[in-house]
ZAMARGU-4260 file (C-alpha; in steps of 0.2 Angstrom, whole numbers, plus 5000, padded with zeros to 4 digits):
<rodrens>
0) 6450/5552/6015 | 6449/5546/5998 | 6431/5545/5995 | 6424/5557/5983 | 6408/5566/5981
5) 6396/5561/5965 | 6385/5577/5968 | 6387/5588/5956 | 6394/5606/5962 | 6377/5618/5961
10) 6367/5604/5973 | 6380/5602/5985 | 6381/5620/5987 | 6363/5623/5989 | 6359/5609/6000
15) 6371/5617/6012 | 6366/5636/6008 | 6349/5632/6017 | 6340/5648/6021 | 6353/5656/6011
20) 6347/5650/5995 | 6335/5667/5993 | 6352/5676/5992 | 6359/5665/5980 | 6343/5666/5968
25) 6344/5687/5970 | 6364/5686/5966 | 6362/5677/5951 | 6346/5687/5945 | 6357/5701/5947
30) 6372/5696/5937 | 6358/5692/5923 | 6354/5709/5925 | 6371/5714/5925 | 6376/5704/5911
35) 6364/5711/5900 | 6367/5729/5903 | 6385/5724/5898 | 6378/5718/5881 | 6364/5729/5878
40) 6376/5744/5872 | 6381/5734/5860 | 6364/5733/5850 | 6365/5750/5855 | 6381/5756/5847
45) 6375/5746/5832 | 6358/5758/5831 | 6371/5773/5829 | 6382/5766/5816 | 6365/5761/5806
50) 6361/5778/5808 | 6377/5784/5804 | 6377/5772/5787 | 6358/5779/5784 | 6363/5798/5784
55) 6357/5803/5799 | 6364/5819/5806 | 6353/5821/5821 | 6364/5824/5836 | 6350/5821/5849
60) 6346/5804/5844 | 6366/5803/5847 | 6366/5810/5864 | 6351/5801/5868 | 6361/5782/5862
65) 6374/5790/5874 | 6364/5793/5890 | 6356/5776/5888 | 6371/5770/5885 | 6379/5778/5900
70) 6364/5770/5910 | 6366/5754/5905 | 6384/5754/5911 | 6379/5760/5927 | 6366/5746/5928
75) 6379/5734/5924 | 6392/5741/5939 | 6376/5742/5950 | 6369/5725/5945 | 6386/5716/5946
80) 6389/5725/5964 | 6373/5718/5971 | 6376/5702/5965 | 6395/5702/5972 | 6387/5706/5989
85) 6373/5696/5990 | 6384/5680/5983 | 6398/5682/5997 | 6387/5685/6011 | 6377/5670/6008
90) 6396/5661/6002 | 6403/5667/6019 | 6388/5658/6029 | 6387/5641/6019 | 6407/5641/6023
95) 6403/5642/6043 | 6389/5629/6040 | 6401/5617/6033 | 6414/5619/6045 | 6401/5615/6059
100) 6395/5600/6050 | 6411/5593/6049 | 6417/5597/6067 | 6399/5592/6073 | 6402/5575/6063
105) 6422/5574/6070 | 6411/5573/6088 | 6399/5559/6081 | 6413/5547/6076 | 6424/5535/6085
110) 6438/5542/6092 | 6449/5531/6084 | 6444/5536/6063 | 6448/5554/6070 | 6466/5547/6076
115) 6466/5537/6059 | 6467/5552/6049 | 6483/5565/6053 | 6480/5580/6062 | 6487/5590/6046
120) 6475/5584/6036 | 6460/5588/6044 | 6465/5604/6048 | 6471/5608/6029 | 6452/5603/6025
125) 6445/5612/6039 | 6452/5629/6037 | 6465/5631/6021 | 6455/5620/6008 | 6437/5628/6014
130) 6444/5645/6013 | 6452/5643/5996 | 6434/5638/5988 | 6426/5655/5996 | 6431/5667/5983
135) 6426/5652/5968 | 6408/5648/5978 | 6407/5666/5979 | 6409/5669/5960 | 6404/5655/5951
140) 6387/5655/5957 | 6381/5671/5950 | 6396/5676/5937 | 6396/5656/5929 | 6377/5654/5927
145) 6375/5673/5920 | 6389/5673/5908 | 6383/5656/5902 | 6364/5661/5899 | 6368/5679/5890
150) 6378/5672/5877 | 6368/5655/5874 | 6353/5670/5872 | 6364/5680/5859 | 6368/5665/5848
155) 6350/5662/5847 | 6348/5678/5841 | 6361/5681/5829 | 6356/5664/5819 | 6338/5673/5819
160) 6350/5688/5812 | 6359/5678/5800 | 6364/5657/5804 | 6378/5660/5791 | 6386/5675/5800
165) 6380/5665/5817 | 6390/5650/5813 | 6405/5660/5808 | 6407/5670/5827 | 6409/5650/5833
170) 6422/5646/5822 | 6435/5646/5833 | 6426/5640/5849 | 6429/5622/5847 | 6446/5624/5841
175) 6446/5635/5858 | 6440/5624/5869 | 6450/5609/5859 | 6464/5618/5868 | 6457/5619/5885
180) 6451/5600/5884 | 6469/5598/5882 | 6474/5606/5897 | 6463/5598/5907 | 6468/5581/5903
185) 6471/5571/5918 | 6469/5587/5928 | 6461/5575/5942 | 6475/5561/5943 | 6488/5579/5943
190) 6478/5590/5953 | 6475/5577/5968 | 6495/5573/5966 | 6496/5592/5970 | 6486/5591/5986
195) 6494/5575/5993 | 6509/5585/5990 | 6503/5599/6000 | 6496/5587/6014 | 6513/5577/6015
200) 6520/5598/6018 | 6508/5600/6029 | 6510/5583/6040 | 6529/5587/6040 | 6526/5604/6047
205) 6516/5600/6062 | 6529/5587/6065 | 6542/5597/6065 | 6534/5610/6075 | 6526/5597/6087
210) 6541/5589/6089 | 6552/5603/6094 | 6561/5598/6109 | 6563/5581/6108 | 6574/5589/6088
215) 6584/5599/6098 | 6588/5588/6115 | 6595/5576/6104 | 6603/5588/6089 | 6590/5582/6074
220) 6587/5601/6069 | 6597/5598/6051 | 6590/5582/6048 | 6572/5585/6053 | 6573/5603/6043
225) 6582/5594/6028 | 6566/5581/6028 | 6554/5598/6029 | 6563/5606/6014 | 6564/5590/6003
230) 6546/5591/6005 | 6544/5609/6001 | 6553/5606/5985 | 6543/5591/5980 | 6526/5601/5983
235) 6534/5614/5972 | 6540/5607/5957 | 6523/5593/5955 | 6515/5612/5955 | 6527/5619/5943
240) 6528/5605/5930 | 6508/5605/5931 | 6509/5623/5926 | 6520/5621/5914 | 6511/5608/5903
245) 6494/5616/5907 | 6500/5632/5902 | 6506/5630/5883 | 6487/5624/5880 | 6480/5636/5890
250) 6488/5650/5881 | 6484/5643/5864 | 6465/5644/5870 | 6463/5661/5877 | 6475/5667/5859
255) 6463/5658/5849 | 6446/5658/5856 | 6443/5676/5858 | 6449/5677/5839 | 6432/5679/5830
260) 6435/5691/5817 | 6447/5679/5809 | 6431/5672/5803 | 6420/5685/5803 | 6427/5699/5793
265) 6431/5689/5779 | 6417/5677/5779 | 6406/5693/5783 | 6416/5704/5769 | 6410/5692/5755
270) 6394/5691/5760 | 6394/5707/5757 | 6401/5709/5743 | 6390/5696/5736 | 6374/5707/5741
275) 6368/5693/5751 | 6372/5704/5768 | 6368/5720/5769 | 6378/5733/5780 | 6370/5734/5795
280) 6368/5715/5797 | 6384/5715/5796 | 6390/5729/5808 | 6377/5720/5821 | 6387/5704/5818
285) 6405/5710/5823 | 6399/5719/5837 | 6390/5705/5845 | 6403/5693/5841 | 6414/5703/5855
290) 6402/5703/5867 | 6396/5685/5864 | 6412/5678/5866 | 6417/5689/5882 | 6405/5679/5893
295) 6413/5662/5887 | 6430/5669/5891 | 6423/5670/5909 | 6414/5654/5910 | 6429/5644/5903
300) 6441/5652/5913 | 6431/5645/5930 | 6436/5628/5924 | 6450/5625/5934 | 6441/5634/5949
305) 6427/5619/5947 | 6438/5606/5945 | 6447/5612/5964 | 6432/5617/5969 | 6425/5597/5963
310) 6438/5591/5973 | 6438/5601/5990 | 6420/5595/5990 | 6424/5576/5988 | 6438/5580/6003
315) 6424/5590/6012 | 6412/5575/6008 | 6424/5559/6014 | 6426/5569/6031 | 6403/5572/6031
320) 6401/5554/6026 | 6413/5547/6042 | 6403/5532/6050 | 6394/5538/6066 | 6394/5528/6082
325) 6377/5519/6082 | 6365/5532/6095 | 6349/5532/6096 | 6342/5552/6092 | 6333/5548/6112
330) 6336/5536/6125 | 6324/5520/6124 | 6326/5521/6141 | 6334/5527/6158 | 6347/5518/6167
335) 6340/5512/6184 | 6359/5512/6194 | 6377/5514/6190 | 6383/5497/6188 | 6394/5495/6175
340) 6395/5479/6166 | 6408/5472/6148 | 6402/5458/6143 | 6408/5446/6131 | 6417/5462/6125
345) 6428/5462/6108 | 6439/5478/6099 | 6449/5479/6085 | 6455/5494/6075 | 6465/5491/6058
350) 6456/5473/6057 | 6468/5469/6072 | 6458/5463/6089 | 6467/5471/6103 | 6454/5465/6116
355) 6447/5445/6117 | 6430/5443/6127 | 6429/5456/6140 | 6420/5452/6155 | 6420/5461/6171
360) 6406/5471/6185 | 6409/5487/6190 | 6398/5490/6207 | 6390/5508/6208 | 6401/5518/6221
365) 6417/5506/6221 | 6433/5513/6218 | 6441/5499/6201 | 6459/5499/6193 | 6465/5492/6178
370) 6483/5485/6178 | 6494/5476/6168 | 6509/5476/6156 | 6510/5491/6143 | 6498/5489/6126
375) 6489/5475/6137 | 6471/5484/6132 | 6469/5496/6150 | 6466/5512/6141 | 6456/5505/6126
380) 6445/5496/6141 | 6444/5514/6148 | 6439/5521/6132 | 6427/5510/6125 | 6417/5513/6145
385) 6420/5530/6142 | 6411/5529/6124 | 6425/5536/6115 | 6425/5520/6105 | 6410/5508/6099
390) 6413/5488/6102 | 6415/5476/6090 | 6405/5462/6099 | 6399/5460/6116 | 6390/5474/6127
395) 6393/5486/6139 | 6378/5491/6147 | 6373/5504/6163 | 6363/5500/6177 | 6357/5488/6165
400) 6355/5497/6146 | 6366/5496/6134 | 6375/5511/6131 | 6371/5511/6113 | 6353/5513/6116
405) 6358/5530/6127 | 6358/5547/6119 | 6378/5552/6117 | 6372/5566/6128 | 6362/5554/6143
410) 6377/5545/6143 | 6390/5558/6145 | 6380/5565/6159 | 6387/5549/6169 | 6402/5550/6164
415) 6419/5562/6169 | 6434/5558/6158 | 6453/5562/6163 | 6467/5557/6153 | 6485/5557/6155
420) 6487/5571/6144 | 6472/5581/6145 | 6469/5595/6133 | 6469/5612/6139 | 6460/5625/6123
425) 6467/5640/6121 | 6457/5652/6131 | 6456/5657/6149 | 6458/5645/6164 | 6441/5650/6171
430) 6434/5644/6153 | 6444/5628/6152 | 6437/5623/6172 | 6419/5629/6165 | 6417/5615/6150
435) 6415/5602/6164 | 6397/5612/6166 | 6393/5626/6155 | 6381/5637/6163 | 6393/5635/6179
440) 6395/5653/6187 | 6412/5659/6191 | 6409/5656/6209 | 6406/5636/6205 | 6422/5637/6193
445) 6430/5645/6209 | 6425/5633/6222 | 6431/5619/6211 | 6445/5626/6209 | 6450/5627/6227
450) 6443/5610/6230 | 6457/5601/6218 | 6470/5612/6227 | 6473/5623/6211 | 6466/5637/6216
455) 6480/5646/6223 | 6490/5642/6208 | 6477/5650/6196 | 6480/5666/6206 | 6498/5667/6205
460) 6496/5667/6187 | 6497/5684/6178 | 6478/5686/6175 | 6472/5674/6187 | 6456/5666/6183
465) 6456/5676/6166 | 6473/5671/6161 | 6474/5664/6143 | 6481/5643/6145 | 6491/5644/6127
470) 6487/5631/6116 | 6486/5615/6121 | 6491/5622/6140 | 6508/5626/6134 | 6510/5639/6146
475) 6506/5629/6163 | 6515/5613/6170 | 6511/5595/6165 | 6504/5597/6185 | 6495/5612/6183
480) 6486/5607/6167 | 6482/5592/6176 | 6475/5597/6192 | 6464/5611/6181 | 6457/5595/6170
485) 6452/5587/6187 | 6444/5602/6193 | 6433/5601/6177 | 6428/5585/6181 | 6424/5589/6196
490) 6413/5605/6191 | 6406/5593/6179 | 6400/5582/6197 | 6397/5565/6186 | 6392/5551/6196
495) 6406/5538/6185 | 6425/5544/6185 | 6436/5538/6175 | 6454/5541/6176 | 6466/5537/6162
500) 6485/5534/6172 | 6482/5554/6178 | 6499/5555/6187 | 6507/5544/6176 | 6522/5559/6171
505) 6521/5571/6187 | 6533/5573/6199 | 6529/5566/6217 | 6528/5586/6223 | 6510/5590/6211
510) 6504/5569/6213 | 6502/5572/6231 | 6492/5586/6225 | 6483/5579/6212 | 6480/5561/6223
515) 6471/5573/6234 | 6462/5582/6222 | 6456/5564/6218 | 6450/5560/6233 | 6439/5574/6234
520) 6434/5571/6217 | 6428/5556/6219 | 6421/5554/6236 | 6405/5542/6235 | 6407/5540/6217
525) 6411/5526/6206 | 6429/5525/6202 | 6438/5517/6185 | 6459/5520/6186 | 6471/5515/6174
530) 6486/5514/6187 | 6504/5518/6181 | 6510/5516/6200 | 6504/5502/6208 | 6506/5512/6226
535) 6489/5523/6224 | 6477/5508/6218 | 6480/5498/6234 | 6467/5503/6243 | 6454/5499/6228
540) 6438/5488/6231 | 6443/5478/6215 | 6459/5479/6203 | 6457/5469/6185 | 6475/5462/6177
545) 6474/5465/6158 | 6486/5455/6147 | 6486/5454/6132 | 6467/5461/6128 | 6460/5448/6143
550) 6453/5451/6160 | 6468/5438/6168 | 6459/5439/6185 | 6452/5451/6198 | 6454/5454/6216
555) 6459/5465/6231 | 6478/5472/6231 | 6482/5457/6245 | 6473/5444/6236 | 6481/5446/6220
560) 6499/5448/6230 | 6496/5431/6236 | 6486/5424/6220 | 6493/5430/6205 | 6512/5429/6200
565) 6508/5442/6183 | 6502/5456/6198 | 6517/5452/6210 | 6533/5453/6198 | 6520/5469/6194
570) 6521/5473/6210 | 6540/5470/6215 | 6546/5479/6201 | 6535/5495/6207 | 6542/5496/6223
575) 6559/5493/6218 | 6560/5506/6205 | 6553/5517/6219 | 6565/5512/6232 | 6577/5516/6219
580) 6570/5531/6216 | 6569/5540/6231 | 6585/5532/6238 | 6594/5543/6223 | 6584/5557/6229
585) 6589/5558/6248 | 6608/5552/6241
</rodrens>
């Protein structure tokens, strides 16, 4: 995530504001507004000490300057709530667009960049970082341009006033924002040190909390806490000693840039003295000067918001600018059966090849395994048919397309994913079951439920059906969450199953179950299994031994017994840690 934005700030926030941008215009007309009337007393209150000077004693005219005065206050509350409301109700929007550009990208891009880049991470961009620039895109939109134009018009009317007297109210304003330059120096290089700080924090929390169990099974809970606290403290003290050596200038520049009447009074009082200014001039001239520099105040102090604000976008924008898989926006043309066929087929990840010239056939309605050693290439294989990854070279096409030449959503309809460790959302099982088809009804959820045997489980739960799953399905069995991923596969009736090593970590009790939930689910459908345990693939039309990203060879269980040595020593060593296995357990 290290590629940064060149946009500048205003059009990257109003190409995502979109129909929002009417909102935006209204809330900075209304800080104009608002502005203004904070301002306009001041030429105000310089009419009444004119009159004051000139000998008027009418007290009308003062309780008229009063009442207008009074209005113009109101105005500027008034104006300055409008804008408020208008700037964070568009703000709020544009922060939901973002967030659904990204996840909506994050579904576009090869599963493995997502796995490149730590979970932490994309979810400190996703909520904390796009949170934090609310209150600034809020603000900056309607406050910054406002309280820049209002002044930049009051300069030009005090140097029509008098340039001497004009030049004088910006004395200290480069000495000023001398200081702020200052302060910002290398506030980049520091700030981004600050974040990765806050991501390395971030990283180390989810670990720690991910990693829970396996901390206190083997006694790791001081360790793995002291590695969480060393990174605490670093986070803490790159903030502090940023602070500390931003703060010395930034004090200096909010001491000395309001500061205009050390120029002013005396440069204005000999002026005066010298007859070359008169009185009222000069009463104009220290009253504007407060309210001219006021709005600067503002506008410098939303420096260090833009400069976050720069840098969230560029994190925002590394994420927007992911490369997508190569799909079409439609299909070129419909696949005619459900053959599957790799061909030539080559992936690597990290400039490392992990799979060499891929070539296998998978026949519409045949039940396939993959087998072979551990980090032979079986589940990338699996996951480059299921189009969660793109090839490197080579093809893999269906019933005679290319699969890159398919929509993601034409493909998908073929295809019914289950991994090892599916993932269960937090929300309700009925819900979980319903994402394999979304307009299913709760009957259909139901009936595919019972079909994958999990049915009766579901209603032993507290809420049935309606019961919330946890996060990740933390409040189910490996088994139960299993069997529920199954029977959304099944809801989801795709005519291609694919099976990532489903029983892999059950216990014999829920595989039975889940071997015949299975069954049922993929009865006269086409059938890709990554087999742990050798036992349930035996009866599969073709198996294909993977070693070391090649298609070794191919064959029938009995055929490879008597053909290939790799599958028997495979083979031997299944059953004997079964034999093993289940001898300890009648023991």
């Amino acid at each position: 995530m290290e590629k940064q934005s060149r946009r500048s700030v205003p059009s990257w926030i109003w190409d995502f504001a979109g129909q929002h941008r009417p909102q935006y215009v209204l809330s900075v007309l209304s800080a104009v507004c608002g502005v203004v009337c904070g301002i306009l007393p001041y030429f105000v209150m310089a009419g009444i000490i004119s009159d004051l000077l000139g000998g008027c004693r009418d007290m009308s005219i003062y309780i008229k300057n009063c009442l207008v005065m009074a209005v113009l206050w109101l105005g500027h509350c008034g104006f300055h709530s409008i804008s408020t409301t208008l700037s964070h109700k568009a703000t709020f929007a544009v922060l939901g667009t973002i967030r659904k550009r990204v996840c909506a990208k994050l579904s576009r891009v090869p599963l493995g960049t997502v796995l490149d880049i730590p979970s932490g991470s994309i979810k400190n961009v996703l909520v904390e970082r796009i949170d934090s620039i609310e209150t600034t895109m809020a603000h900056i939109i309607p406050e910054f341009t406002s309280n820049l134009l209002v002044p930049i018009a009051l300069l030009v009317y005090l140097f029509i006033l008098d340039w001497r007297m004009a030049l004088a109210v910006l004395a200290t304003v480069p000495i000023g924002f001398g200081c702020y330059a200052l302060m910002t120096r290398d506030y980049e290089e520091s700030y981004q040190n600050t974040i990765n700080k806050t991501k390395i924090l971030n990283d180390t929390a989810v670990e720690y909390i991910n990693g829970i169990e396996v901390i206190k099974a083997f006694g790791k809970a001081q360790s793995s806490y002291d590695k969480f606290v060393v990174a605490a403290k670093e986070g803490a003290s790159c903030y502090v000693e940023w602070m500390r050596r931003c703060n010395i200038y930034f004090c200096l520049a909010m001491s000395i840039f309001p500061a205009t009447m050390i120029a002013v009074l005396p440069i204005g009082g000999l002026l005066f003295r010298a007859g070359t200014l008169d009185a009222g001039t000069f009463i104009q001239v220290i009253l504007f000067s407060v309210g001219l520099i006021a709005p600067l105040i503002t506008v410098m102090s939303y420096g260090d918001d833009l400069a976050k604000l720069s840098t969230i976008i560029g994190e925002v924008t590394s994420l927007l600018t992911l490369e997508d898989m190569k799909r079409p926006d439609t299909s070129a043309s419909q696949p005619q059966s459900k053959d599957i066929k790799l061909k030539d087929v080559t992936f690597g990840y990290h400039e490392k090849e992990v799979l060499h010239g891929i070539n296998l056939e998978i026949r519409e309605g045949t039940v396939n395994a993959l087998v072979g050693p551990s980090g032979s290439g079986k589940s990338t294989i699996a996951r480059l048919v299921a189009s969660l990854w793109d090839v490197s070279g080579g093809s893999i096409t269906l019933g005679g397309v290319d699969i890159r030449k398919l929509t993601q959503e034409d493909y998908h309809r073929y295809i019914a994913y289950v991994s090892q460790d599916n993932f269960l959302f937090d929300t309700t099982v009925m819900e979980n079951i319903r994402m394999g088809k979304q307009n299913a009804t709760d009957a259909e959820v139901m009936e595919a439920a019972k079909a994958c045997g999990c049915h009766a489980f579901i209603l032993g739960l507290e809420n049935g059906y309606d019961t919330v799953v946890g996060g990740a399905g933390g409040h189910l069995s490996g088994g139960e969450r299993q069997r529920i991923a199954i029977a959304r596969a099944m809801l989801k009736n795709a005519p291609i199953i694919i099976l990532d090593e489903a029983t892999a970590f059950t216990d014999p009790e829920n595989e039975a179950m889940i071997q015949s939930a299975v069954a049922k689910l993929t009865k006269g459908k086409t059938l890709i299994v990554i087999a742990h345990r050798l036992s349930t693939i035996t009866n599969s039309d073709q198996i294909f031994v993977v070693e070391e990203g090649k298609i070794r060879t191919s064959g029938t269980h009995e055929e490879l017994l008597a053909q290939d040595e790799l599958y028997a020593q495979m083979w031997s060593s299944h059953i004997s840690v079964r034999d093993t296995v289940e001898g300890g357990a009648q023991e």
